[in-house]
N, C-alpha and C positions, 0 to 999 in steps of 0.2 A: 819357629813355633812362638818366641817371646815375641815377634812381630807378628804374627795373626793376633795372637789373645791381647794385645793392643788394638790391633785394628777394631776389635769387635767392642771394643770402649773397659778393655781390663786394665786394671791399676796395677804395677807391681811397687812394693815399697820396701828396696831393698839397705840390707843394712840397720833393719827394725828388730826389736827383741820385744815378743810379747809377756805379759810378766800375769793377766789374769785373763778369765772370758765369766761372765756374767749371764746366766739365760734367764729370759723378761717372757710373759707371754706372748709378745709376737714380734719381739728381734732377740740374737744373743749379740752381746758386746764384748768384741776383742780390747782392752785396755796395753795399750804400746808403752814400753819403758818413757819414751819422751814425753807421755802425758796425754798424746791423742789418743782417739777411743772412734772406733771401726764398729760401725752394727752391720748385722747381716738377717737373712733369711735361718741362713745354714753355715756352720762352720764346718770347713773338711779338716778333719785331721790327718795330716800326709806326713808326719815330722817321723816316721821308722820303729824300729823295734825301741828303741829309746825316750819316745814320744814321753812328756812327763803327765798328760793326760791319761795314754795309757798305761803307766806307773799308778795312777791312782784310782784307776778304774780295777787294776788288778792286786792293788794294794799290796806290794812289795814279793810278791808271790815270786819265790824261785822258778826258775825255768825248767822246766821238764827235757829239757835238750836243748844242746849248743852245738853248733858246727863253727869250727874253728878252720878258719882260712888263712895262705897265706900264698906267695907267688911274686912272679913280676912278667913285666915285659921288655922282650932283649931282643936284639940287634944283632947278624951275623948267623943265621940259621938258613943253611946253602939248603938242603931239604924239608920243604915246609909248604908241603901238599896236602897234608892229613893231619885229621883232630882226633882226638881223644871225646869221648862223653864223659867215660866212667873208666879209670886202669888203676890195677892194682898192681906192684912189683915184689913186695912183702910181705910177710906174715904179722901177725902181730907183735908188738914189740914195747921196750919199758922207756917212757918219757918223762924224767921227775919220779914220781910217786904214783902215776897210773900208766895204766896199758893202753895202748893205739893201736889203730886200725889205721893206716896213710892211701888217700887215695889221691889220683892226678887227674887232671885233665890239660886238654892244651891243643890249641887251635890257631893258626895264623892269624896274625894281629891285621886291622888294615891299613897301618899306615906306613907299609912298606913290605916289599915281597919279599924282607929277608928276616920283619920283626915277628915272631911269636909269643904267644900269653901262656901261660905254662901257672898253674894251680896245685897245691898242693894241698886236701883238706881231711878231715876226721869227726867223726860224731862224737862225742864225750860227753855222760852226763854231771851236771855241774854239781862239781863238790871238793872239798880240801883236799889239795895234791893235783885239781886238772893242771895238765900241761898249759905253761904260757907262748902267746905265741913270740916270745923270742924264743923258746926253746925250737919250735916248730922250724923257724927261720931256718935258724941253724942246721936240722935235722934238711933242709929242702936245698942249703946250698951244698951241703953230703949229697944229696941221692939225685936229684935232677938234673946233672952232669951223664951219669948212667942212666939215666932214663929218657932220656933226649940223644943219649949217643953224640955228646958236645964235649968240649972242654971251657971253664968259665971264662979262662984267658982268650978265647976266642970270640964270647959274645960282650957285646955293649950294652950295660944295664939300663935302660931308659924309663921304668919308672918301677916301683915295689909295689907290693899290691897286700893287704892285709885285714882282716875286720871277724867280727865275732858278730853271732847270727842265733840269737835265743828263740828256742819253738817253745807252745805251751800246746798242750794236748787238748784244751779249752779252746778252740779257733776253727772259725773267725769269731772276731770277739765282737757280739753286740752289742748295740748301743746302750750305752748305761745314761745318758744325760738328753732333755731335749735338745733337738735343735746344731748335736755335736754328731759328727758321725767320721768312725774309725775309715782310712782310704788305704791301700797297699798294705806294703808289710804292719803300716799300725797296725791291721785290722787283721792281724796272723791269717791271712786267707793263702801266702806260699805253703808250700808241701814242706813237710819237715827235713825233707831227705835234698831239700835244692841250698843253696845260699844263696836270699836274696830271691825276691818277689817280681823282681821284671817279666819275666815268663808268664807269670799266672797275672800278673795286672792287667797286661795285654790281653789275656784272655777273656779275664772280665772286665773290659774298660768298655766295650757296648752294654751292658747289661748293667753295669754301676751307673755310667753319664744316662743313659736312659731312668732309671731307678729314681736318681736323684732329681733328675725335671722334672717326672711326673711327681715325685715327693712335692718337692718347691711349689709347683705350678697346683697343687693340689694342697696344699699347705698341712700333707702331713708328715709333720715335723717332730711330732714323739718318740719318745724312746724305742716303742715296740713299732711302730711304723720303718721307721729308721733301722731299725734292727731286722726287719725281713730283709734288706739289701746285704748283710752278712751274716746268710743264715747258716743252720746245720749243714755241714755236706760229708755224706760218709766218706767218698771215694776219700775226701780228704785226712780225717780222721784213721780212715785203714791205712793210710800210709804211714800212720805210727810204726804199725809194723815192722818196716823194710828199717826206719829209722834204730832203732833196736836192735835187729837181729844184726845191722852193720857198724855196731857197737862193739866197742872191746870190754866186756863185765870185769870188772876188776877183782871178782871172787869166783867167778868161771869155772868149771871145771873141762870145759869143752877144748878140743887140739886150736894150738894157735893159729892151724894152718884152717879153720872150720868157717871162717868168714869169707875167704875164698872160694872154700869148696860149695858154700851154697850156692856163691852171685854165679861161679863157673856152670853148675846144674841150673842155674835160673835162666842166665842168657842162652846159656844152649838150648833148652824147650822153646824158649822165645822163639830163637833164629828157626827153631825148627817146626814152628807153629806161622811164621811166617808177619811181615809188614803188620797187616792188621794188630800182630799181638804187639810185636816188638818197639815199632815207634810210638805209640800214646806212651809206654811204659818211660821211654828217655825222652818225654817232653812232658815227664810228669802227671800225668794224665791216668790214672785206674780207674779202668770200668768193671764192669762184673763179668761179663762173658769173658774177656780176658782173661783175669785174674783165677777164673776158675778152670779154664783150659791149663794155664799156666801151672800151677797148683794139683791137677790131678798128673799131669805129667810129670812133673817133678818127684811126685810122688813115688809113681811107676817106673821113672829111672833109673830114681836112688832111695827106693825106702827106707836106708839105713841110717839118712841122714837126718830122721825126723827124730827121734831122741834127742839128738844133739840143739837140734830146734827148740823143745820144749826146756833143757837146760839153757839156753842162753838166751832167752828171749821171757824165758818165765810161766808160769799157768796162770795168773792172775793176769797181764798181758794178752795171753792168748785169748782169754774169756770176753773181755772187754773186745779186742778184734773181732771176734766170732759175731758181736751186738750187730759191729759197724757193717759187717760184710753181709749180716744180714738186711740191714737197712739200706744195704747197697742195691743189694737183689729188689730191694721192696723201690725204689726210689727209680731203677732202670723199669720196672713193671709199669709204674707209674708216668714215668715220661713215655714211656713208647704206648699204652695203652690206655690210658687216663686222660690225660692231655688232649688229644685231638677230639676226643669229646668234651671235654670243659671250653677249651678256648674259644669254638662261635660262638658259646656265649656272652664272653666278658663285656661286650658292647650293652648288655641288657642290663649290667649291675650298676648299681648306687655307686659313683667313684672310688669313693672310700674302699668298698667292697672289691670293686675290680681293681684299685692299686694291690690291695695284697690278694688275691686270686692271681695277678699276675705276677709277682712276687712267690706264690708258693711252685707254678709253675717252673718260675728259673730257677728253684731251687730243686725240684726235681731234673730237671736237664742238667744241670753242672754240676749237683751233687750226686748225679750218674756218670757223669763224665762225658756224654752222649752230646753234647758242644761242639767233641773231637771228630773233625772229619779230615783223613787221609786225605 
């Protein structure tokens, strides 16, 4: 890869720290610690959840949710044909000062048919008393012995794996500056309930690298220009939801055993609703027809469990979902219905006009989730 995007005349300069960016009306200037200065069209901001741009685009704004990771990869796993997406072994349980929810995943590593990656993570919302992740550490070289069916003396630990993963319910984050535009996890366009953006950047990395030519090459490079390439998407925003309900509430009144008991009722309509429902759901993907088959089933399975729904997840919570789900409905209506009569048109608009026509289009398609083909 770093040898094509050379071939194609890219500079990498590595070992650089930039210290400002300056926007002019028709370049912004990167200013480099060593005193060069970079002008562009466009700056991408790719720098992560940590990005210090989007620190001050969100002006020191707590996180609405944290997913707290941690794991490794080892060496010495004689069975190691099957992965994990999502497992849980536990109930809830006390880590420090707050309650947890542990969940695992873990899949054959490939650099060797005897290494696997093995995850251990939790949703917490941030605040005095969350658990750190050495405690987590700790709590993963207790249980992932038992849960792997290993002993640690048996495996060889080859690398640790750790990191903290801030969602904001505000995402994707639009562009606040000309000329600067959020890319991956800067630009919160991952699901709250994943850790880490690779999943969904893939997804939209035709739809972003196309976005931004026709930006460039059309030179719109404003704020709200730039801002239709990370627009509203509800699928995205419902997924606050799941990220919630697979929360441990630290003032709860619900059984500890009840964050189980949902995902256990959830996968099961899935599996029993079949491929169509179940795999967009673990590649992160919520669409509407899914989600509302899913949802009435569940319903009818285990009515008893919605109570417990409405205590651990909240009514103020649910009401704001209720918006998004309906915008969901409105956004799948739109892409499947709307769309294919707007779009022989775009050739006939003023660029301007057909950049963000086609701009609002992509955002009805992935803010449906309707992207997703089995």
């Amino acid at each position: 890869m770093k040898k094509r995007f050379i071939s194609f005349g890219g500079v990498i300069f590595e070992g650089c720290s930039a210290t400002s960016i300056s926007v002019y009306r028709d370049a912004a200037a990167l200013q480099l610690e060593d005193g060069k200065i970079l002008s562009s069209h466009i700056i991408i901001d790719a720098m992560g959840n940590f990005s210090p741009i989007v620190r001050q685009i969100r002006k020191g704004k707590k996180p609405d949710g944290v997913c707290l990771v941690v794991g490794c990869c080892s060496r010495g796993f004689k069975d190691n044909y099957t992965g994990d997406v999502i497992y849980s072994s536990s109930s809830v349980r006390k880590v420090g000062g707050s309650k947890v929810q542990y969940f695992w995943e873990a899949f054959p590593a490939g650099s060797g048919p005897m290494d696997r990656t093995t995850y251990m993570f939790t949703y917490v919302n941030p605040q005095p008393g969350s658990p750190k992740l050495e405690q987590l550490l700790e709590d993963y070289w207790d249980l992932m012995p038992e849960y792997q069916g290993v002993s640690l003396d048996n495996l060889k630990i080859l690398r640790v794996i750790y990191g903290i993963f801030p969602t904001y319910r505000e995402s994707p984050l639009p562009a606040a500056f000309n000329r600067i535009l959020q890319f991956g996890d800067a630009s919160g366009i991952q699901s709250p309930v994943s850790f880490g953006g690779f999943g969904s950047l893939t997804r939209h990395l035709g739809r972003l690298a196309n976005g931004i030519y026709e930006a460039i090459r059309g030179d719109f490079l404003d704020a709200y220009s730039l801002s239709l390439l990370n627009p509203y998407m509800p699928n995205l925003s419902a997924s606050w939801l799941f990220q919630r309900a697979m929360s441990a509430q630290q003032n709860s009144n619900v059984s500890p055993e009840f964050i189980n008991e949902l995902l256990h009722v959830n996968f099961l309509c899935m599996q029993r609703l079949g491929d169509p429902i179940l795999r967009p759901f673990l590649q992160d993907v919520i669409q509407f027809g899914p989600l509302t088959k899913t949802l009435g089933l569940v319903i009818l399975t285990k009515p008893q469990i919605i109570p417990s729904i409405f205590k651990q997840v909240g009514i103020p919570v649910l009401l704001e979902w209720s918006g998004h789900f309906f915008m969901l409905g409105c956004y799948t209506f739109l892409s499947t219905f709307v769309d294919p009569a707007l779009r022989p048109l775009l050739n006939s608009f003023p660029a301007k006009i057909k950049y963000e026509w086609k701009r609002h289009l992509e955002a009805w398609k992935y803010g449906s989730g309707l992207d997703y083909k089995l």
